[in-house]
KEVEX-726151 format. One line per 5 residues: their letters; for each residue x, y, z of N, C-alpha, C. Coordinates in Angstrom, 2 decimals. Each point is the difference from the previous one (the first is absolute). Last residue first. Layout:
BEGIN
a = X Y Z X Y Z X Y Z | ...
//
This chain:
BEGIN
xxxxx = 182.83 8.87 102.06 0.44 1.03 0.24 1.55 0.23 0.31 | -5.16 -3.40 -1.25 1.67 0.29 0.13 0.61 1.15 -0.15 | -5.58 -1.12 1.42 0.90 0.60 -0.84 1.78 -0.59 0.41 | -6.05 -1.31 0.92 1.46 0.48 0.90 0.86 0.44 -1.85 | -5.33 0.08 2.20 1.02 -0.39 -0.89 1.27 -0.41 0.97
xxxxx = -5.55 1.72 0.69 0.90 0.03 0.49 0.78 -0.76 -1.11 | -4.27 1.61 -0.22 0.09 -1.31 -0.23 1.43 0.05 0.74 | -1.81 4.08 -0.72 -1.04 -1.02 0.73 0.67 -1.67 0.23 | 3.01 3.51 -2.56 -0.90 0.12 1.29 -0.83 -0.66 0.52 | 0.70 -1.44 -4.00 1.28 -0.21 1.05 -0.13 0.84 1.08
xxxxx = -2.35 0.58 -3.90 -0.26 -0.87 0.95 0.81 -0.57 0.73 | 1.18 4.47 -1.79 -0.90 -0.43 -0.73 -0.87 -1.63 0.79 | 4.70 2.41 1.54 -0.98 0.20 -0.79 -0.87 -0.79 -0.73 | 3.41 -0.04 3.97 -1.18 0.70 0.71 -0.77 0.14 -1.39 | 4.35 -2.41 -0.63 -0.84 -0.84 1.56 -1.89 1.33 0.19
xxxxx = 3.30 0.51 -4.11 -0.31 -1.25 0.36 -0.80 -0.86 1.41 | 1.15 4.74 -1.18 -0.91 -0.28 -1.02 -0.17 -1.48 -0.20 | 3.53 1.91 3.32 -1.58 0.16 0.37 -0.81 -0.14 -0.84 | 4.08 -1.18 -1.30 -0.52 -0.91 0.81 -1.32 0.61 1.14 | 2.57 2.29 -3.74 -0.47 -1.30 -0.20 -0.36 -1.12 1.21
xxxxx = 1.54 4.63 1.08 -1.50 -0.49 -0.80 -0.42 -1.02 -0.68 | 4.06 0.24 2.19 -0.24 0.79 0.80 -1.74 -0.10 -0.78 | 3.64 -0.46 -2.48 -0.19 -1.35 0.55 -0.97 0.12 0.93 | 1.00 3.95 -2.14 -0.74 -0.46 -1.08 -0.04 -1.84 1.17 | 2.51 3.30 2.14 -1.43 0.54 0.05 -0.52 -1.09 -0.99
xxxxx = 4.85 -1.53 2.20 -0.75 0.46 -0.93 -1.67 0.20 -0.19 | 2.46 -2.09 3.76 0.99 0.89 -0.32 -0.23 0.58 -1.75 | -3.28 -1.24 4.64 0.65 -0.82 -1.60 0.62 1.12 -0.10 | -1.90 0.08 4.07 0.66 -1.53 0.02 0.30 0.05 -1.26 | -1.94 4.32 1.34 1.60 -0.13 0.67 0.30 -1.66 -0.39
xxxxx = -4.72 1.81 -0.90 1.21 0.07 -1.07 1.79 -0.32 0.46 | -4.03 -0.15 2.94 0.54 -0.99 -0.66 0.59 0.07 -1.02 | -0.27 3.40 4.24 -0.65 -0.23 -1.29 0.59 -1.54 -0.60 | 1.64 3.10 3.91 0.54 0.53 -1.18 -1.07 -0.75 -1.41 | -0.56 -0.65 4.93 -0.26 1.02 -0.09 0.61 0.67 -1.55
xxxxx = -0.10 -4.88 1.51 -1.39 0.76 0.07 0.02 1.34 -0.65 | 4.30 -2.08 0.46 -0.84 -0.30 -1.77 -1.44 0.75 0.35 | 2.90 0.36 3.61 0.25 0.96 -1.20 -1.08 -0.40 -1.23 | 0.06 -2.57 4.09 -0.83 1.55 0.21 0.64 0.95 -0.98 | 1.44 -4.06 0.20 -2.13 -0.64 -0.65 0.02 2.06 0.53
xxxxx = 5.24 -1.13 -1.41 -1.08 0.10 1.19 -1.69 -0.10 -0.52 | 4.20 -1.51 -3.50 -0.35 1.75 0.39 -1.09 -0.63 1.12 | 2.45 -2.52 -2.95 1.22 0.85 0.67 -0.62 1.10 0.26 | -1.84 -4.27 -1.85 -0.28 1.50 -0.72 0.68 0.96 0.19 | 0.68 -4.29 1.86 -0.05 -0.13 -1.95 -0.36 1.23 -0.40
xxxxx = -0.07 -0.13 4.83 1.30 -0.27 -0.22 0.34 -0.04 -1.96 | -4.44 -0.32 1.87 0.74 1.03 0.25 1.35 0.59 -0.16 | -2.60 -4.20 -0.43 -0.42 1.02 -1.23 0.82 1.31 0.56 | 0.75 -3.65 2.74 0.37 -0.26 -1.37 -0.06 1.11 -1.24 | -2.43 0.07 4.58 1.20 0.60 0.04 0.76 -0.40 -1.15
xxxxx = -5.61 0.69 -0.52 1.50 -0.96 0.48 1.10 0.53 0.19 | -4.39 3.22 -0.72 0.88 -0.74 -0.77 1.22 -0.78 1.04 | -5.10 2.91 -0.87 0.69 -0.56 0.95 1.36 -0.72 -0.95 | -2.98 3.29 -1.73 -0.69 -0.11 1.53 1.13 -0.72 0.77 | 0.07 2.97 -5.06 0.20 -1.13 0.79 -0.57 -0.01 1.57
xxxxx = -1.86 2.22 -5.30 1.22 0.22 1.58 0.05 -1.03 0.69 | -2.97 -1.14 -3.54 1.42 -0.02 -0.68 0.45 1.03 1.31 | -4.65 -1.51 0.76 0.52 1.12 -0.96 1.35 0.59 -0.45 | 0.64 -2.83 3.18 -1.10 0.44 0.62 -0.05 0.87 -1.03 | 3.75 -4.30 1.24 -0.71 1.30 -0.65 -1.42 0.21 0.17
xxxxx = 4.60 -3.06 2.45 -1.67 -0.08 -0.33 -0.46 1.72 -0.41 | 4.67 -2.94 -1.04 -0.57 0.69 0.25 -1.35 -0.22 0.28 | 4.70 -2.92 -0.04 -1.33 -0.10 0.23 -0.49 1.32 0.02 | 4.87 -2.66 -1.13 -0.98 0.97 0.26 -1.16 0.33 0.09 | 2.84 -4.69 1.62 -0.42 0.68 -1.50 -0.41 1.73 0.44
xxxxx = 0.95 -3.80 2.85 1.30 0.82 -0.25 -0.19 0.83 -1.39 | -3.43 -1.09 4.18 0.22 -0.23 -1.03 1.27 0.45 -0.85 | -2.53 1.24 4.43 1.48 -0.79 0.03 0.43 -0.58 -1.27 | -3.70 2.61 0.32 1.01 0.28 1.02 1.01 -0.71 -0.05 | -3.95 -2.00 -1.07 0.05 0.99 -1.28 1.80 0.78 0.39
xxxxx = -2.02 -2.85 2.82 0.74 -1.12 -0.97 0.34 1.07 -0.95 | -2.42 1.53 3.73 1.31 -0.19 0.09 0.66 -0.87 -1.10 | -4.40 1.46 -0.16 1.10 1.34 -0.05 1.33 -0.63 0.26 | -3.60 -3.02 0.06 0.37 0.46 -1.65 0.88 1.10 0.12 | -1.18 -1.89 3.84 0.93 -0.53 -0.22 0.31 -0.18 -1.54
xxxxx = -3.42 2.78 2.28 1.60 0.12 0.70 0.67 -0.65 -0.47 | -4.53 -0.24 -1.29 0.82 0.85 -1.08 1.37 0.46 0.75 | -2.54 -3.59 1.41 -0.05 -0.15 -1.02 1.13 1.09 -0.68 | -2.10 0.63 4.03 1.44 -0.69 0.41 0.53 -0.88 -1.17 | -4.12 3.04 -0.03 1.12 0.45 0.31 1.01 -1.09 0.08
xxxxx = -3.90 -1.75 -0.45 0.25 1.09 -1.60 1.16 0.51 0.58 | -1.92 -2.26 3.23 0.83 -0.70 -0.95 0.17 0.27 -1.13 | -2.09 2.19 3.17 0.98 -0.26 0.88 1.41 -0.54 -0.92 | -4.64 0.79 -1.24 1.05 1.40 -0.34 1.34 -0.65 0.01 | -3.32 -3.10 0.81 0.15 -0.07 -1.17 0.82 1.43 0.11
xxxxx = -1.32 -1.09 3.73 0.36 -0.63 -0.18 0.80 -0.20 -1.76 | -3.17 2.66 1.92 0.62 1.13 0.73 1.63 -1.40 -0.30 | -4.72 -0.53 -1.77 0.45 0.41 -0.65 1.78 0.91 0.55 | -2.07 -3.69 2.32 0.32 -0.49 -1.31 0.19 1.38 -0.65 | -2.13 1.33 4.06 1.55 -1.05 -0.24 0.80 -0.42 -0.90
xxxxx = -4.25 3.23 1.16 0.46 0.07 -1.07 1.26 -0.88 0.21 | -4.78 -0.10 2.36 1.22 -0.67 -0.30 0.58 0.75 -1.15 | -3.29 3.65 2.48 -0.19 -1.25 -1.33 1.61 -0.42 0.21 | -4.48 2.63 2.78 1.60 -0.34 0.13 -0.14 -0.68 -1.47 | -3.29 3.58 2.38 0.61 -0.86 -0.85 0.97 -0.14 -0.31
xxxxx = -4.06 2.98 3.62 2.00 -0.59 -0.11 -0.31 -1.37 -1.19 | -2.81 4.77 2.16 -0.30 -1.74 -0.81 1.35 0.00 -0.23 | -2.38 3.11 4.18 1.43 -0.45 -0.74 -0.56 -0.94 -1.07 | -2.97 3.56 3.07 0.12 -1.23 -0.36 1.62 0.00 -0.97 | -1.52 4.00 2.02 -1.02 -0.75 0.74 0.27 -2.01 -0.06
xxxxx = 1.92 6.11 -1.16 -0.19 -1.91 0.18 -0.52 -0.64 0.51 | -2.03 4.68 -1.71 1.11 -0.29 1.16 0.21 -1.67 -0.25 | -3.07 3.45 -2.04 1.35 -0.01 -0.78 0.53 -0.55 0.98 | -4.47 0.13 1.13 0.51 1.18 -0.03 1.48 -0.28 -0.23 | -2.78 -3.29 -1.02 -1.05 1.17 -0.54 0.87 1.45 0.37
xxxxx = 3.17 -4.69 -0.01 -0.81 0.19 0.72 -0.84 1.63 -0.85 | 4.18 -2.76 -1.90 -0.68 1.02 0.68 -1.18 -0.24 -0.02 | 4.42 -3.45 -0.60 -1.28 0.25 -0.75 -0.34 1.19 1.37 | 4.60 -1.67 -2.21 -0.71 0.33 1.04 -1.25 0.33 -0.79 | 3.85 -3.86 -1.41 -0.92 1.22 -0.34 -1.07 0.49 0.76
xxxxx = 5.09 -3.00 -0.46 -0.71 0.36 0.56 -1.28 1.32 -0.34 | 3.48 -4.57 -1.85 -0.56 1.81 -0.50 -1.07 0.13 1.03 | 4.75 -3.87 -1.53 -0.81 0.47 1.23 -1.24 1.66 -0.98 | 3.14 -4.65 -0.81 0.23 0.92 -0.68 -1.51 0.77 0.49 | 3.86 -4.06 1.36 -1.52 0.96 -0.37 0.12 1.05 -0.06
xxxxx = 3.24 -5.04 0.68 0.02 1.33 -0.58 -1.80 0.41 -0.10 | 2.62 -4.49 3.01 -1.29 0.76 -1.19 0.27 1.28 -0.46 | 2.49 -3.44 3.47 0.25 0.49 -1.25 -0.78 0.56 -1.59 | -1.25 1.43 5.14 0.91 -1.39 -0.23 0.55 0.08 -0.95 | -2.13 4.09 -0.67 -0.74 -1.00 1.91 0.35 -1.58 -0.87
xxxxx = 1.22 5.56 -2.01 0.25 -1.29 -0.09 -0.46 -0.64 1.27 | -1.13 4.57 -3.13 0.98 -0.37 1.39 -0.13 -1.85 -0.16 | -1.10 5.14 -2.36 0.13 -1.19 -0.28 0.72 -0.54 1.20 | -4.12 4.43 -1.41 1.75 -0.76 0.29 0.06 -1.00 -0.13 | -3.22 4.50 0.09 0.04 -1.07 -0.72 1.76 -0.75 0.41
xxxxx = -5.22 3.58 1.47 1.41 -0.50 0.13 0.21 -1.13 -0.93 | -3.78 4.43 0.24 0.34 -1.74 -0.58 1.54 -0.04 0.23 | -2.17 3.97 2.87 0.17 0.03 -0.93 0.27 -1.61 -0.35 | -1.21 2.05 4.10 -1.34 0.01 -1.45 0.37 -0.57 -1.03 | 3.18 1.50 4.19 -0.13 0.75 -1.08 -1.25 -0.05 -1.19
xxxxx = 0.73 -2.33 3.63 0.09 1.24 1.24 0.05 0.72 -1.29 | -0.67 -4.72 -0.33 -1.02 0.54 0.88 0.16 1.57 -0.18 | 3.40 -2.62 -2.26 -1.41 0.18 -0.77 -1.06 0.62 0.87 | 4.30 -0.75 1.94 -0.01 0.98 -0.94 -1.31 -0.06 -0.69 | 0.17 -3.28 2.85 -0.27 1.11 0.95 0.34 0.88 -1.18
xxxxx = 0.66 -3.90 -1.76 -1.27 0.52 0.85 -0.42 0.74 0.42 | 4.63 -0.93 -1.10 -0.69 0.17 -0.96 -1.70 0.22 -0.14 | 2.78 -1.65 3.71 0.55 1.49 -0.25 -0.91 0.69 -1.57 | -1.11 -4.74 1.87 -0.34 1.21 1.02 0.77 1.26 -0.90 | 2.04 -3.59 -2.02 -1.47 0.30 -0.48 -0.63 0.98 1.20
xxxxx = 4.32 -1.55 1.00 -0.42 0.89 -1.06 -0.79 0.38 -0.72 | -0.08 -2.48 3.80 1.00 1.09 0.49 -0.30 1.15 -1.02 | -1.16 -4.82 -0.80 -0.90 1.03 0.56 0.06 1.70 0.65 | 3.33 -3.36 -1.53 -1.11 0.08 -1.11 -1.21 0.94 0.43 | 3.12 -1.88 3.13 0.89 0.98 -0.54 -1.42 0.73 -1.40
xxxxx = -1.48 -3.62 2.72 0.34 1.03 0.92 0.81 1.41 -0.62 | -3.44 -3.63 -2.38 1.71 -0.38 0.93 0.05 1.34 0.27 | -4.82 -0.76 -1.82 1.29 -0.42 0.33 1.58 0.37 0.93 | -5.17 0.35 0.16 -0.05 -1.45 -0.11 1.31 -0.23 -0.79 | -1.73 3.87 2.44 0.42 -1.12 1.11 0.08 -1.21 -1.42
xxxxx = -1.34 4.15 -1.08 1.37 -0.10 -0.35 0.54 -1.30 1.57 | -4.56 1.54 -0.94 0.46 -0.29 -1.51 1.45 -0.36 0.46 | -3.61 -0.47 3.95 0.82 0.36 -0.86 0.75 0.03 -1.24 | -4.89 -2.17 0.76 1.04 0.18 0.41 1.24 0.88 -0.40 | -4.53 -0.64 -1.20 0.22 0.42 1.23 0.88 -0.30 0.47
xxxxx = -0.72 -3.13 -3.81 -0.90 1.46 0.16 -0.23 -0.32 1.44 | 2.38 -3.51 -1.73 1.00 0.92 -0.20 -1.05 1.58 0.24 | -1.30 -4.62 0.26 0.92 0.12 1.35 0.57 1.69 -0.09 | -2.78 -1.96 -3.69 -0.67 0.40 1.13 0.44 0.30 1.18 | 2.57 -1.78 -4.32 -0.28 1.15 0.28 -1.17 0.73 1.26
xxxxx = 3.66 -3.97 0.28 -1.26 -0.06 -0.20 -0.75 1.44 0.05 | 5.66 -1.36 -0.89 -1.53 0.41 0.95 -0.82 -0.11 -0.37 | 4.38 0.95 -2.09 -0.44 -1.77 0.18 -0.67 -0.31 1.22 | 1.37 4.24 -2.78 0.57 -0.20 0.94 -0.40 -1.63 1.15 | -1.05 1.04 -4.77 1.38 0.36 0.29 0.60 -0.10 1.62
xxxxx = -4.26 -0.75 -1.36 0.79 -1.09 -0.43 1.35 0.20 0.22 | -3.40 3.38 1.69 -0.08 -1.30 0.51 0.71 -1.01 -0.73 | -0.50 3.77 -2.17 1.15 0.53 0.95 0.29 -1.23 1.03 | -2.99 -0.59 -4.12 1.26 0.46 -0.58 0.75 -0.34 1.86 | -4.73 0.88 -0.02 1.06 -1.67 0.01 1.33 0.00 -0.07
xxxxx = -1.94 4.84 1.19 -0.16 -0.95 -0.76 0.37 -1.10 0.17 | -1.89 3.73 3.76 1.20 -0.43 -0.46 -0.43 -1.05 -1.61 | -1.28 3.96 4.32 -0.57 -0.94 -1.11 0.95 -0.79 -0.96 | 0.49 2.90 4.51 -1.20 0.33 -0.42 -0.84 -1.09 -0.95 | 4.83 0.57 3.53 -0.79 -0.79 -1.31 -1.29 -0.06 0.13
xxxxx = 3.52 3.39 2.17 -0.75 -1.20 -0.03 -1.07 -0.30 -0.98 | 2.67 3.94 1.48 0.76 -0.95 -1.16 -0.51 -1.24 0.43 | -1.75 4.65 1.72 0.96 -0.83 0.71 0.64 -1.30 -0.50 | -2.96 2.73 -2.61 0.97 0.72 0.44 1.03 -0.72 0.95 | -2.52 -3.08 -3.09 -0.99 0.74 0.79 1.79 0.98 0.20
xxxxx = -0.13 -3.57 -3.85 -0.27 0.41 1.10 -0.08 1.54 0.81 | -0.18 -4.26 -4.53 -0.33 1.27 0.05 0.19 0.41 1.53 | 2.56 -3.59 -4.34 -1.18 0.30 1.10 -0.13 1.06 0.67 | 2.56 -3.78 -3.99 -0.59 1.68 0.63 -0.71 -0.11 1.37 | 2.87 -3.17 -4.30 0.20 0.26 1.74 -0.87 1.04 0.18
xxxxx = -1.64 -2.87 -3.99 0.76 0.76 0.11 0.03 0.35 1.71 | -3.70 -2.60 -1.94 1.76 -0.77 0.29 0.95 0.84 0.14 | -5.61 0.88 0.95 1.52 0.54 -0.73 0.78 -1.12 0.61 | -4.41 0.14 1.37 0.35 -0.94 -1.20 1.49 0.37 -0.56 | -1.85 2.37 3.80 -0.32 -1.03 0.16 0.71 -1.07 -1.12
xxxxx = -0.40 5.41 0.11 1.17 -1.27 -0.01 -0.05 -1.29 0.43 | -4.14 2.88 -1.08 1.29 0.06 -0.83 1.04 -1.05 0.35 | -2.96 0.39 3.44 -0.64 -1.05 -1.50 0.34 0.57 -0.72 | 1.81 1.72 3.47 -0.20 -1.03 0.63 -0.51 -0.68 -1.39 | -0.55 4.51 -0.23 1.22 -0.16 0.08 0.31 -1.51 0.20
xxx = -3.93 1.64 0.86 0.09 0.26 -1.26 1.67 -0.70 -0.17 | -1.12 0.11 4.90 -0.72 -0.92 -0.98 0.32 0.38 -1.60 | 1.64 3.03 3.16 0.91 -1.05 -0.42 -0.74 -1.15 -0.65
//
């Protein structure tokens, strides 16, 4: 664990390394800030005494899978309102057997924060879209993916007919029917996106 000990010594990143019985072999700064200890308190002691009771519940389970299979575990779990983003990697001993764990954690909050709010962004673009009294299609290579109840009712045909019958089913003439895929999908207008009257 010395070698190990002057690797993560200087790491700001969460890691650290322990023994089969999940005690702390070697640990980085990183894990001493996070967990707001004096990293010298933290070698030889239980790894999973230093959180909450439920947290540890589930990290033990994830431990013990890395012990009994060798194999790198990986998950995400939460200790207060922190999000991590967990990877356990067994290290073998001369005769292939575990011997040692290295565990790295990483805050992913802010990024588990920013989904949180990409989604509830695009809930209330679905619902304004949804309730819009206009018709609204969303296309996918001119077949359709999704369409408003407005658009449905304007097309007098189910999102599971137009899917399955093709976007030719919304124009009532083939030649209108290409003028507007030679307007939205040709030449730089593919890339560049457009719009068209129809």
């Amino acid at each position: 664990a010395d070698a190990a000990s002057d690797i993560l010594d200087g790491m700001t990143e969460v890691a650290m390394v322990l023994s089969r019985d999940l005690t702390i072999r070697a640990a980085s700064r990183g894990l001493a800030l996070s967990l707001g200890k004096p990293l010298a308190s933290l070698i030889g002691t239980p790894a999973l005494s230093h959180v909450p009771p439920d947290v540890a519940a589930g990290r033990g389970e994830k431990l013990a899978e890395a012990l009994s299979t060798g194999q790198p575990v990986s998950f995400e779990d939460t200790r207060g309102e922190r999000w991590f983003a967990n990877a356990i990697y067994p290290v073998l001993d001369a005769q292939g057997q575990v011997s040692r764990l290295a565990i790295f954690s990483r805050d992913i909050t802010a990024q588990r924060e920013a989904e949180a709010e990409a989604g509830e962004h695009r809930r209330r673009l679905a619902s304004l879209l949804a309730a819009s009294p206009a018709g609204i299609t969303l296309v996918r290579d001119r077949p359709p993916i999704w369409a408003n109840d407005a658009m449905v009712a304007l097309a007098s045909y189910s999102m599971e007919e137009q899917a399955a019958r093709g976007p030719r089913l919304l124009y009532s003439e083939a030649a209108e029917y290409e003028r507007v895929g030679r307007a939205l999908y040709g030449g730089a207008a593919a890339s560049q996106g457009g719009e068209v009257d129809t």
